[in-house]
N, C-alpha and C positions, 0 to 999 in steps of 0.2 A: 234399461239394461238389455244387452242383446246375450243369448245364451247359443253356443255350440257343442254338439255333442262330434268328440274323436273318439271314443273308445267307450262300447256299449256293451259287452259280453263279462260275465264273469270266470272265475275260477281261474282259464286258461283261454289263451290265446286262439279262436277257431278260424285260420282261414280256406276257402274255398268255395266253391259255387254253390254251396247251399246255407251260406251266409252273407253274401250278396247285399240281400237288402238291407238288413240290421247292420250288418258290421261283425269282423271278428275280432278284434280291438277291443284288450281290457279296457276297465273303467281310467277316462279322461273328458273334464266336460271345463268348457273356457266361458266366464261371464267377464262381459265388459261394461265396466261403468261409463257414465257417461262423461265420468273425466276422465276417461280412455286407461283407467287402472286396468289391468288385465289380474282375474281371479283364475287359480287354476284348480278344481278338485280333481282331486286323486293324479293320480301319476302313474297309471297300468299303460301298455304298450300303444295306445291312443296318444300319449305325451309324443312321441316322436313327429306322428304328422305335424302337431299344432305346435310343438318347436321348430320347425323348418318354416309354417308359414308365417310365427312369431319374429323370428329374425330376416326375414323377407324385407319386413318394413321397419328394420332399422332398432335401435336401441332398444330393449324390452326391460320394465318395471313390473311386475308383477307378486302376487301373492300366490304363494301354493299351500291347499290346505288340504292335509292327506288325511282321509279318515280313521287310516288303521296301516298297518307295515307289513298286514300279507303280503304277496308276492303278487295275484293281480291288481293292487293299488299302486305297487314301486315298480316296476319291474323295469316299465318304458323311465325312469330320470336316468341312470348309466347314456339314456340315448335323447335327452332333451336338449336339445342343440345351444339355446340361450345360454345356455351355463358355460358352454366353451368360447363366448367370448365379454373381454376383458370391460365390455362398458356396460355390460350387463347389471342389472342390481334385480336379487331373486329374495324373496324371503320365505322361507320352509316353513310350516307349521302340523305339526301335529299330536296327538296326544299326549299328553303327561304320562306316567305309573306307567308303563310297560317293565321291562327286565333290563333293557338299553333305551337309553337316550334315542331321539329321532337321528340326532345328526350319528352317533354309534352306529343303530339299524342300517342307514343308508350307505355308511362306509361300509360297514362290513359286505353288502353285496356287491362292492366295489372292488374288494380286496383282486389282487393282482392272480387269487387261485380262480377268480372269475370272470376277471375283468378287466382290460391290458392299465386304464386310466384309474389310478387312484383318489377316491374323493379330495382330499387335500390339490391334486393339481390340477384342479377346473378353474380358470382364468375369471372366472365373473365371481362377483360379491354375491356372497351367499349366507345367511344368516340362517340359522336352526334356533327354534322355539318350542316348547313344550305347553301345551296349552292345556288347560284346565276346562271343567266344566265351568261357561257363565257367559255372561257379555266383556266383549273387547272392542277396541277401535283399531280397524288392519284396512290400509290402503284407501284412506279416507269415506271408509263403510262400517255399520255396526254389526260385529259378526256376533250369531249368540251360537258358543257348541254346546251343547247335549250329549251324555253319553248313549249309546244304542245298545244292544242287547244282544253281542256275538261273540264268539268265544277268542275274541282277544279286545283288549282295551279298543274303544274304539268311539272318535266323537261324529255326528252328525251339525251338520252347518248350516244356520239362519240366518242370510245374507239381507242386509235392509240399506237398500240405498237407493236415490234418486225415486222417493217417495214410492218404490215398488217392493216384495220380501221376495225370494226364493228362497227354498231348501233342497237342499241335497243329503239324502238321508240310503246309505250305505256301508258297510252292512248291517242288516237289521233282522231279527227274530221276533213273532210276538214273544208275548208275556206270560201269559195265560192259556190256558189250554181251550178256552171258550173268550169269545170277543162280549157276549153280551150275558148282562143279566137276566134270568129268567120272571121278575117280579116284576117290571116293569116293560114296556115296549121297545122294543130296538131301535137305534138310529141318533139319539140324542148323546151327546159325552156324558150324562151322567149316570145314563144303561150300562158304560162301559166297565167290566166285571171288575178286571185288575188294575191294581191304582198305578202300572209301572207302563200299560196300553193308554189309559187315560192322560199320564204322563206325557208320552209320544205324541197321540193326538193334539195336545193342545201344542204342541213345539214348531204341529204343521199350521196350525188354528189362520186362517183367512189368506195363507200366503195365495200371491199369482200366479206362482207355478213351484210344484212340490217331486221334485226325482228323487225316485224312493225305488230301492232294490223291492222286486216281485219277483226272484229265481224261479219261484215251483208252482207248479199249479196244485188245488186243493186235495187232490189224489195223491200228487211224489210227497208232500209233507210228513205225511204219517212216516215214511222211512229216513225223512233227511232230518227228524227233530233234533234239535240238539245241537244244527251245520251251521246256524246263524242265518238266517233267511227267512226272506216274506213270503205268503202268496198272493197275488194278482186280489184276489177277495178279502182278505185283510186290508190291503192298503188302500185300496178304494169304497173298501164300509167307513173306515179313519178319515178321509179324505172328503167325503160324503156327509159326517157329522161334522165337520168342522170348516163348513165354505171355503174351503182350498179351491182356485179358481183352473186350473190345470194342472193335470196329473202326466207325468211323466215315466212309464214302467222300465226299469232297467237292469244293467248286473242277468242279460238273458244267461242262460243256464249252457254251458255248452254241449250239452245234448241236445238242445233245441235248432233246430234250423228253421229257417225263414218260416216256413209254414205253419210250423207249432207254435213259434211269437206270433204271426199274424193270427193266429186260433187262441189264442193267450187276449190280444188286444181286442177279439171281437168277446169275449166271453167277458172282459172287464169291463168295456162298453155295457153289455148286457147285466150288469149289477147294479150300475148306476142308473139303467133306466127303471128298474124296478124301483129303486130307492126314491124313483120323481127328482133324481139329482142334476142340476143342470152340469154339471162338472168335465169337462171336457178329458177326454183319455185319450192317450196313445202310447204306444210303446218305439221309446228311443232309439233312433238309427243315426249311424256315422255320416256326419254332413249336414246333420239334421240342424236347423237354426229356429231360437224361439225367439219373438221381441216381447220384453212385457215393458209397457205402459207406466209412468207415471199416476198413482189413481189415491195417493193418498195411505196406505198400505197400513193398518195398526200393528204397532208395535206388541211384541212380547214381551210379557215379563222373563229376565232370565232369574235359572240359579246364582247363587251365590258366586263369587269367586271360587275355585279349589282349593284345597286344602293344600299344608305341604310340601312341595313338587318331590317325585320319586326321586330318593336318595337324599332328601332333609329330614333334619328331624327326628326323634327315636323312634324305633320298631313298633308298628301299631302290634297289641296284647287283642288276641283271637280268643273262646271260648269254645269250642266244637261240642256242642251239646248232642247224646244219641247213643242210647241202647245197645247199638249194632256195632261190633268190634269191626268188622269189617268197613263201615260208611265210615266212621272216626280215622281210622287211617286210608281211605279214599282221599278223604278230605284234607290231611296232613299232606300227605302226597302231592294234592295243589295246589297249597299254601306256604309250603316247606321255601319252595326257589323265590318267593318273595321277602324272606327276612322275616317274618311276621314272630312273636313272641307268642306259641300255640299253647293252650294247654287243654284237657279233656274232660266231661263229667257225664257218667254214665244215666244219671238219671235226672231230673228237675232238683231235687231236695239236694242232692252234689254242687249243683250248678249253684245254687244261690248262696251255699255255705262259702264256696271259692269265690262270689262276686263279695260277700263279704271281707275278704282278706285283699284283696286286691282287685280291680275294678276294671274288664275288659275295655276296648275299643268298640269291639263287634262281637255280636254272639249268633253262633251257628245253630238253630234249635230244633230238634225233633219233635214232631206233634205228638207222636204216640211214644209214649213211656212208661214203665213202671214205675210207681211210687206217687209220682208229681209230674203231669201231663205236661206238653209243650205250651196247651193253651195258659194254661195256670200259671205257668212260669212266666209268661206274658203281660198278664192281667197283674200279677206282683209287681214286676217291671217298671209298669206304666205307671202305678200307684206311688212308687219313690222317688220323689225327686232328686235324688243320687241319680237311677238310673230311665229315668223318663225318657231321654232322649237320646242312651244308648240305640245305634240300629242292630236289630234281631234282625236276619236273613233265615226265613223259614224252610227248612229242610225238610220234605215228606215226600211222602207216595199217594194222598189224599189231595185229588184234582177237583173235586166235586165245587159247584160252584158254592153251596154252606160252607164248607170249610175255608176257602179263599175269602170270601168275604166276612166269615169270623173272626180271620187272623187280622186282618185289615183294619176289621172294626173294633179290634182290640187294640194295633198300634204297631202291626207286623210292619217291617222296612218294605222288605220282600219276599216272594217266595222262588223257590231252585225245586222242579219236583224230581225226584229217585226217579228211575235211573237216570245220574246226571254226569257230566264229561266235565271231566280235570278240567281243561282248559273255560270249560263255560262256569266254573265255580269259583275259578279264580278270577276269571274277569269279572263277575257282578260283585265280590269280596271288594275288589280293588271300588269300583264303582259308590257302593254302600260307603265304605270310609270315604269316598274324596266327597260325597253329600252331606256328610255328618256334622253338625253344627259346633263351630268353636266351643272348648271349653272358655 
């Protein structure tokens, strides 16, 4: 497979002389198989180059696999050249459960208060898909998505064909407030604290080359938590346990200019050599081309199919468990615009009386309580096989790594720590349910 990066920058579009080297070109990166299918991720204003030199040489087949419908992932299709003509054949893919449909999302930045061409009058065959978390077969290659951990729906992509994997993994946040356990020694996947980090890691586990958003260095994080983003030391301790053969850093921050990425790539180098990791690093530039090798590549196991697709189906039943009048209508508030059937209990012994009358989808659960603690209510849980394999999403303000791995070890889905953002509540809600195992 040969891989191209058009569009390296996050957020916003930075052009000028002190991005130069990286690029200011949102996120767009082209792989091509070696039966000349062309893959496209992301679609941020990087799409324009690499539709002008797509229809250069004549009729274009292609896959687009969009991670998520911010605005630097779409922004460049309005100006993706392939789609304005007629022999074209494109096929759109990106996440299921958002609020709109892919093909919706992309119209509406089309609409004519924005944009002179309306989606419906683009001349090439264009298909819209909504994909689910799992393995598919797209453009004669096995794609596996994964969801990522940013405050809007959002899938990451494990491309496995002509016996090589790459991933592209954008945007992404850890998990966990800590990457390792403190009772055993760092570096191995099973050190790894939070089971949703552990998760991620293996999704990258032995690929050839792995691009993975690193917007912040280990300093901006403490202010951006919450923004859906990596740092440079996260992705390459992940990367580092799990024989990933080339790292790719990208999604640079647009406050960074050339200098500060290339101080970004020399400092992520420097992690990897302490680790004794042979794993090659560098940080993604426009123009930049990688070839990986046929070498036999193992396979991942994926999740399951999705669940559902957004808009089948009845209204998934919420339980917001928690104390605090205030957090319960937080959390209303960003679960309200999904449909969801909500209702509330103030303390553990409320909560199990209402799962008795009628039986959540997903339960919201506060550790600390009056009456009947969050862990307790847990440990119940797990015990009945009614509700063993409802997912609890664990709601606290307790980061500690005991508490994270007691919730875990009890049978927690996941945990959301206080103070948390509407938008990043509601994304991992929607995530939890499309995991949830069929009744």
């Amino acid at each position: 497979m040969e891989i191209r990066f058009w569009g390296t920058r996050g957020s916003v579009p930075t052009p000028g002389p002190q991005t130069v080297r990286f690029g200011g070109n949102t996120s767009c990166v082209e792989v091509r198989t070696e039966s000349d299918h062309v893959f496209v991720f992301d679609c941020g204003t990087g799409a324009r180059l690499l539709g002008d030199a797509l229809v250069a040489h004549g009729p274009v087949s292609a896959s687009m696999l969009i991670s998520h419908t911010h605005w630097d992932h779409i922004q460049g299709f309005p100006f993706f050249a392939p789609a304005f003509t007629p022999n074209n054949t494109i096929a759109v893919y990106g996440p299921e459960g958002g609020r709109r449909s892919l093909h919706d999302t992309l119209a509406q930045q089309m609409e004519h208060s924005f944009f002179p061409v309306d989606l419906s009058q683009l001349p090439a065959t264009l298909t819209y898909h909504d994909l689910g978390e799992g393995a598919h077969k797209l453009g004669g290659a096995r794609v596996i998505a994964q969801y990522l951990n940013h405050p809007a729906v959002t899938l990451g992509y494990r491309l496995e064909a002509d016996g090589a994997a790459i991933v592209y993994t954008c945007d992404h946040e850890p998990f966990g407030a800590s990457l390792w356990r403190r009772d055993v020694p760092a570096g191995p996947l099973e050190a790894i604290l939070h089971d949703g980090d552990r998760r991620h890691a293996q999704f990258l586990a032995d690929a050839d080359l792995v691009i993975h958003d690193a917007q912040y260095t280990p300093e901006e994080y403490p202010a951006k938590k919450n923004w859906g983003h990596s740092t440079f030391e996260y992705v390459v301790n992940l990367a580092c346990s799990v024989g990933v053969k080339r790292l790719a850093l990208t999604h640079h921050d647009p406050a960074h200019d050339d200098a500060a990425v290339a101080e970004i790539e020399r400092r992520a180098r420097a992690v990897a050599e302490r680790r004794r990791s042979p794993l090659e690093i560098f940080c993604a530039y426009e123009g930049g081309v990688v070839s990986v090798d046929a070498r036999g590549a193992r396979q991942v196991d994926a999740a399951d199919a999705a669940q559902t697709p957004a808009g089948g189906g009845p209204a998934a039943r919420v339980l917001i468990v928690d104390d605090d009048a205030m957090v319960r209508r937080l959390a209303v508030r960003a679960l309200e615009p999904d449909g969801y059937v909500l209702s509330e209990a103030v303390n553990g012994r409320e909560a199990l009386e209402r799962m008795g009358a009628e039986m959540p989808d997903l339960i919201i659960l506060d550790l600390l309580m009056p009456e009947l603690g969050g862990m307790e209510v847990l440990r119940v849980l797990r015990a009945n096989p009614r509700t063993v394999y409802v997912p609890v999403l664990i709601l606290t303000s307790k980061i500690d790594e005991g508490s994270t791995r007691a919730g875990f070890d009890v049978g927690a889905t996941d945990y959301v720590t206080k103070p948390f953002s509407i938008p990043q509540l509601a994304a991992r809600v929607r995530a939890c349910l499309r995991r949830a195992p069929r009744p």
